[in-house]
N, C-alpha and C positions, 0 to 999 in steps of 0.2 A: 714491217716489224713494229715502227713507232703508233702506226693504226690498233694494231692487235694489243702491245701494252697500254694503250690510253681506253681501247674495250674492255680488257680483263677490270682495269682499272675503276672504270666505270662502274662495272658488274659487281665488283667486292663494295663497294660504299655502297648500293642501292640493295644490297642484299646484307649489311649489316644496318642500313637504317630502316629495314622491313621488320614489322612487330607478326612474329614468327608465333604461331596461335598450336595451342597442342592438337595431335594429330590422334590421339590415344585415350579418347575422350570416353566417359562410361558406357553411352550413348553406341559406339561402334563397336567398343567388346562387348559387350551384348549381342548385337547383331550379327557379330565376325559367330560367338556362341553358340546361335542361334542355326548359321547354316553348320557349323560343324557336328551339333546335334542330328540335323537331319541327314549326315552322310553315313552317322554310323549307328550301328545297330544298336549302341549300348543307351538309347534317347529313355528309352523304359526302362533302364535300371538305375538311371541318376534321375530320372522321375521320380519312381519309387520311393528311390533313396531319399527324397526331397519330403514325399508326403509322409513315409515314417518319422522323419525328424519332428513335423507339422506334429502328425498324432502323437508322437512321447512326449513331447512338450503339452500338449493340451491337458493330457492323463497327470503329466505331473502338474500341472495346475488346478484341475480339476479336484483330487484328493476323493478319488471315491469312496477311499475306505470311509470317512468321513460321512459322504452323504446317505452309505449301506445303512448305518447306523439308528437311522429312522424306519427301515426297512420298508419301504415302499418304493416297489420298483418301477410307479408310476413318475412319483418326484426325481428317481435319479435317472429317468429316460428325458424326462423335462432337463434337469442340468446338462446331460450329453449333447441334446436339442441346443439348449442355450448355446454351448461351448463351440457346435459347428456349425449351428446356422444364424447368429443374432450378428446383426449388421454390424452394431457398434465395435466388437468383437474382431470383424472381420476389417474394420475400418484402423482399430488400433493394430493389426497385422500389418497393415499396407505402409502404415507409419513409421512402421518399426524394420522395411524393407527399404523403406527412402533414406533412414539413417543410416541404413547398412550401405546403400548405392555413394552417400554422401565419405562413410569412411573409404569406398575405394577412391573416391574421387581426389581426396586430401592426399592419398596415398600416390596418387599419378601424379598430384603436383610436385614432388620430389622428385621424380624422375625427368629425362632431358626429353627433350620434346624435338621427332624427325619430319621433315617433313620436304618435299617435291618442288619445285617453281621454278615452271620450264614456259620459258620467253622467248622471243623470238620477233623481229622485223624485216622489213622487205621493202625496199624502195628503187628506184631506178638506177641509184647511187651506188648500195652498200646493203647485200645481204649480214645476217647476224641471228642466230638462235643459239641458247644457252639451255642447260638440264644441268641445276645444280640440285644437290640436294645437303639439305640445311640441319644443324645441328646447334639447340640452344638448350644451355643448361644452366642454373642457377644455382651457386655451393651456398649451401646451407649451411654455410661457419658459423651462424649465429643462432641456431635451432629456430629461425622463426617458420621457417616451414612443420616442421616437426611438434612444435607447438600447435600449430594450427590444426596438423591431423589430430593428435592428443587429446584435442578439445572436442574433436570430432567424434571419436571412439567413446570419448565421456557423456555425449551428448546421445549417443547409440546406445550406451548400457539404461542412461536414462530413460531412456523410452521402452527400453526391454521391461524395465522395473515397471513402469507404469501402466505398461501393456499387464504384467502381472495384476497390481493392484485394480486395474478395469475390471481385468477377467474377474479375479473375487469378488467385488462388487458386483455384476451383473449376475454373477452364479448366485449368492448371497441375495440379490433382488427377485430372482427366480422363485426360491424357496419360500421367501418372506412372501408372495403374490401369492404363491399357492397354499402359501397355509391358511392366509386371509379369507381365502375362497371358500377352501373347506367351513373356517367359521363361518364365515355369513352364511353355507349351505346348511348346515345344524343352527345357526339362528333364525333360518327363515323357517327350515321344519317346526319350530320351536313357538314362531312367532307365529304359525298358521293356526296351529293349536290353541294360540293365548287370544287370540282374534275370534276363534269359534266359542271359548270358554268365556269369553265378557260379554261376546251378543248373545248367550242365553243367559246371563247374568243381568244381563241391560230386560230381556223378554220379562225374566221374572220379576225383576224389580218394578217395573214398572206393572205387573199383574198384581202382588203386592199392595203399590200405592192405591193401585182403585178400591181394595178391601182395605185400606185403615193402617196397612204394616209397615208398609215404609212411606219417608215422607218424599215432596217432590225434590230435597237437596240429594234424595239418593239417587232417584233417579239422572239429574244433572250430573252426578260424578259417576255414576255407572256409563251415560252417555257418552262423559269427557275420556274418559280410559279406553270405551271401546273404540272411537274415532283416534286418540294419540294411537293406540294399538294396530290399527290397519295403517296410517300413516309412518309407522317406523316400519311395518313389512314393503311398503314402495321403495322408502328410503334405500332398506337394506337388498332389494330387487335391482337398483339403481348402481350403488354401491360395487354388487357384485357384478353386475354387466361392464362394470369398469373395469374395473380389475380381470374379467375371463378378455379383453380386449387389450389390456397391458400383457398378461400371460401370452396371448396371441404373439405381441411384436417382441416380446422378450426370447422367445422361440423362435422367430423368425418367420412365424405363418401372419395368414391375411386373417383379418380381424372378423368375417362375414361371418366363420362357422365357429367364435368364438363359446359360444353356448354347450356345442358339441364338444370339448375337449374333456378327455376323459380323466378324473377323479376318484380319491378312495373317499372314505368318511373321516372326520376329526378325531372320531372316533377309534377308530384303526391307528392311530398314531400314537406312540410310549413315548413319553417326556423321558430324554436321554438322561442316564445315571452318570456320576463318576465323573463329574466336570470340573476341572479343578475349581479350588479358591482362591489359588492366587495363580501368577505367570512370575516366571524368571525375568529377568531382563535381557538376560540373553537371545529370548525368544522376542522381546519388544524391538530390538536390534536388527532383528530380520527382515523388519514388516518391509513392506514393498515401497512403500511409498518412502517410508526413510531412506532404501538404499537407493530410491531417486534422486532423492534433493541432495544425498551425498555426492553422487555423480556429478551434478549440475553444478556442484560446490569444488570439487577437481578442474571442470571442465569450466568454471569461471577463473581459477586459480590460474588454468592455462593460457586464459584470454589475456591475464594479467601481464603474462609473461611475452607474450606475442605482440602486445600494444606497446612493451619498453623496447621491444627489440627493434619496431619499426623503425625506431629513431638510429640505429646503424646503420653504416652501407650496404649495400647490395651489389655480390659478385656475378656478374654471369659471365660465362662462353660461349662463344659462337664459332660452329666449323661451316665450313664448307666444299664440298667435291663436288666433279662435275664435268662437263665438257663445256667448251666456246668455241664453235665453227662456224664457218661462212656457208658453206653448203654439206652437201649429205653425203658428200664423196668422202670427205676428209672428217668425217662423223667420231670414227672411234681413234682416230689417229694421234698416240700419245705427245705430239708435240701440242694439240690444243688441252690437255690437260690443266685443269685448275684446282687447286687446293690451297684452302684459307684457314688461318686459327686467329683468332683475337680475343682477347678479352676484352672487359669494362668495368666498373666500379661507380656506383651510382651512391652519394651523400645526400641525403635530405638537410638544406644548410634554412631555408623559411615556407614554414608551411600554412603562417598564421594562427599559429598555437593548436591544430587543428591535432597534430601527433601530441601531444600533450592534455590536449582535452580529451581524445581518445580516454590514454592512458586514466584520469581521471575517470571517467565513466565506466571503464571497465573494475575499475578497482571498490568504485560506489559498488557496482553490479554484484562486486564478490563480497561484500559487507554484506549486501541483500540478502546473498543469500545463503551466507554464516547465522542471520539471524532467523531468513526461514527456514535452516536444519535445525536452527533449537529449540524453535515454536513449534517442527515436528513433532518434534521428540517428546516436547511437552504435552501437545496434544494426545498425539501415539499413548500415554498413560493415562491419558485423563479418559480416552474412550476406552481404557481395559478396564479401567477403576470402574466407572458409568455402568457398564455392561456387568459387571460380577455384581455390584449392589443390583441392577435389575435384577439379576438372575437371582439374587439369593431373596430379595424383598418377594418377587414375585411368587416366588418357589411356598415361599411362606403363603401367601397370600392364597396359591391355590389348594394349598393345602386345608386350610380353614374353608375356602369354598366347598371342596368335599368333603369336609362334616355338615357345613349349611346342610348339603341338598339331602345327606343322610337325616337328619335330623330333621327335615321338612316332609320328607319320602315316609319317614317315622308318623311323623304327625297328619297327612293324608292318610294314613292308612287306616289309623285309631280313628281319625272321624268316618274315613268310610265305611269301618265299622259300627260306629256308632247311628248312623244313617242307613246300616240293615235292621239295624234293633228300632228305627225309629226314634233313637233321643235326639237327632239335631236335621234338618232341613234338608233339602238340597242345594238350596242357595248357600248354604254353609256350606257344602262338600266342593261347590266348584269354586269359591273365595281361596279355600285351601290348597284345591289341582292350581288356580292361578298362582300364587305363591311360593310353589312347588317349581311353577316350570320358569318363574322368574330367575327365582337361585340356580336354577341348571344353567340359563342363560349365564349369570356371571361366572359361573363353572368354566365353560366352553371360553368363554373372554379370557378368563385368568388362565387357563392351558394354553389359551394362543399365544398370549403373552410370553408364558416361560418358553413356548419355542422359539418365537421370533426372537427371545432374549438371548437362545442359544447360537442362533444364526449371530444376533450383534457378536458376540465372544469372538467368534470365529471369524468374522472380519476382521476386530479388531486384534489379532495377532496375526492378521496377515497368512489365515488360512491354516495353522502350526497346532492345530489339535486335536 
């Protein structure tokens, strides 16, 4: 009997001074998950259930009413592309599932943790095997576990938000790529043109100089114009082969048959009407990235609170049931019965100032980033302010462009009339085609412009128009 109490005895201190590891870790509910998925039939309707939530989230991100609005159903097959296949995309997903894994994980630290540890020796002296099983749990009198998740779940909405603000941006980069393309496609038709129209400009002028009519400084600038001329068509060759190769990886395809990706004209695209002049504030409040650094600004607030608390004690309990027998006979037999409860209370009395520097740095941390919500915020207006004077200067701007090219289209016309009657040259008529198709070019630039300007709008409220 005095053997048996000095075993039990034994067994209760070796199994309160065992650092008891949780059993219920995210890692196994997963995979406990994982087979119960596959026992039962319903694995394809919580699938399902899984990928519709995927798709209305995307859709609400996306805003397609929004992109309808240029009406080119080539651009808003390129955004859908973007939305389900661009890596980045799929990478801020994956991020925004490890937060999620992390708030359960904050979430199992609150709860007690069970677990198994079955012992047993044998020697010529003294058989002895034990099956306890162990119960540790930590009260949370002081909210620092609960803290801890808090900061967790803030740190989750964070990345939800920013996973937002990605998406818009990359959709927003999408747009802005392909409208760029479209220009340089109408500046290169444009440029091929002004490249054929100076090398007969260059033929004549210098036919010209042999007869007395022009002298050789014209020839030197008819020269210089046609060679800048074919070097800005490589340029803009160059230019756009970059850009149908970002269009590639921004879509998620392979860069080889960038060339081949299908396009409307510049042409074919209306400068959207109705845009406001100004934004609410209410609508600046929304933007994604604000209700980021808000988060991060909670979920520092929490960190504050969890680095003060450290400095309390810490309650745990420890149970324990189980059996202690000598052999297998007397296995279930309620006199070897064991059952233990204890508590403990653990004071941090010197830690080196280490809980106190803590506490310091987490508080530095939430001043950080008090003041990177208000630089937010500040910027957040300065990029709607930037974008509405783009939009409105540019608006203007294109507008005088198409009276230029009307009034240069005017004035080609009258010489080429005048060039049937025989009053002016032909080297006059193509000085003027050249001129002509100059102004069309800054046409084409200034309508790129005021769309790309439109895309910036719509970033800059965080998608809300």
């Amino acid at each position: 009997m005095i053997k048996r109490k000095f075993i039990a005895s034994f067994f209760i201190v070796t199994f309160l001074s065992t650092n008891i590891l949780p059993v219920f870790s995210i890692e196994n509910v997963n995979k406990q998950a994982v087979k119960i998925e596959k026992s039962k039939p319903s694995k394809s309707l919580k699938s399902k259930n899984k990928n519709t939530d995927t798709v209305d989230k995307k859709l609400e991100y996306m805003n397609l009413e929004w992109w309808n609005r240029f009406n080119d159903p080539i651009l808003t097959g390129y955004i859908v592309k973007t939305a389900t296949e661009n890596y980045d995309i799929k990478i801020n997903e994956l991020k925004v599932l490890q937060g999620k894994a992390a708030v359960q994980e904050g979430f199992a630290m609150q709860l007690p943790t069970i677990s198994v540890d079955a012992q047993g020796s044998h020697n010529s002296n003294m058989k002895n095997y034990t099956i306890p099983i162990g119960v540790n749990y930590e009260i949370d009198i002081w909210g620092k576990n609960y803290n801890a998740r808090k900061k967790l779940q803030k740190d989750y909405e964070a990345m939800q938000f920013d996973e937002y603000a990605a998406f818009i941006s990359l959709t927003t980069l999408t747009a802005t790529t392909y409208f760029n393309i479209l220009n340089i496609d109408k500046q290169i038709e444009i440029q091929k043109e002004l490249v054929n129209i100076r090398k007969e400009i260059l033929e004549l002028t210098k036919v010209n100089f042999e007869y007395g009519l022009n002298s050789s400084t014209d020839v030197t600038q008819a020269d210089k114009s046609y060679i800048e001329s074919e070097s800005t068509l490589e340029t803009l060759k160059k230019d756009r082969a970059k850009l149908l190769n970002q269009l590639s990886v921004l879509i998620g395809s392979a860069s080889e048959n960038s060339n081949e990706l299908e396009r409307t004209s510049i042409d074919e695209i209306a400068l959207l009407n109705n845009l406001p002049q100004s934004i609410e504030t209410e609508i600046v409040n929304q933007r994604p990235d604000i209700l980021s650094v808000e988060a991060q600004l909670k979920a520092a607030a929490f960190d504050v609170k969890a680095a003060r608390k450290a400095m309390l004690p810490s309650i745990t309990i420890n149970g324990n049931w189980g059996y202690n027998y000598y052999n297998t006979m007397n296995m279930f037999d309620y006199k070897q019965f064991l059952f233990t409860l204890a508590g403990g209370i653990s004071q941090p009395i010197f830690q080196g100032g280490r809980l106190i520097a803590q506490l310091k740095s987490k508080k530095y941390k939430y001043d950080e980033m008090f003041n990177t919500y208000q630089k937010t915020i500040l910027t957040s207006f300065q990029e709607i302010n930037d974008s509405l004077v783009d939009l409105k200067s540019d608006t203007a701007k294109h507008s005088n462009d198409i009276k230029r090219v009307k009034d240069e289209t005017k004035s080609f016309q009258d010489v080429s009339f005048k060039y049937e009657k025989g009053a002016v040259s032909y080297l006059d008529t193509l000085k003027f085609k050249e001129s002509l198709l100059t102004v069309q070019q800054d046409e084409i630039q200034s309508k790129t412009e005021c769309l790309v300007d439109s895309l910036s709008l719509y970033k800059a409220v965080g998608g809300k128009l």
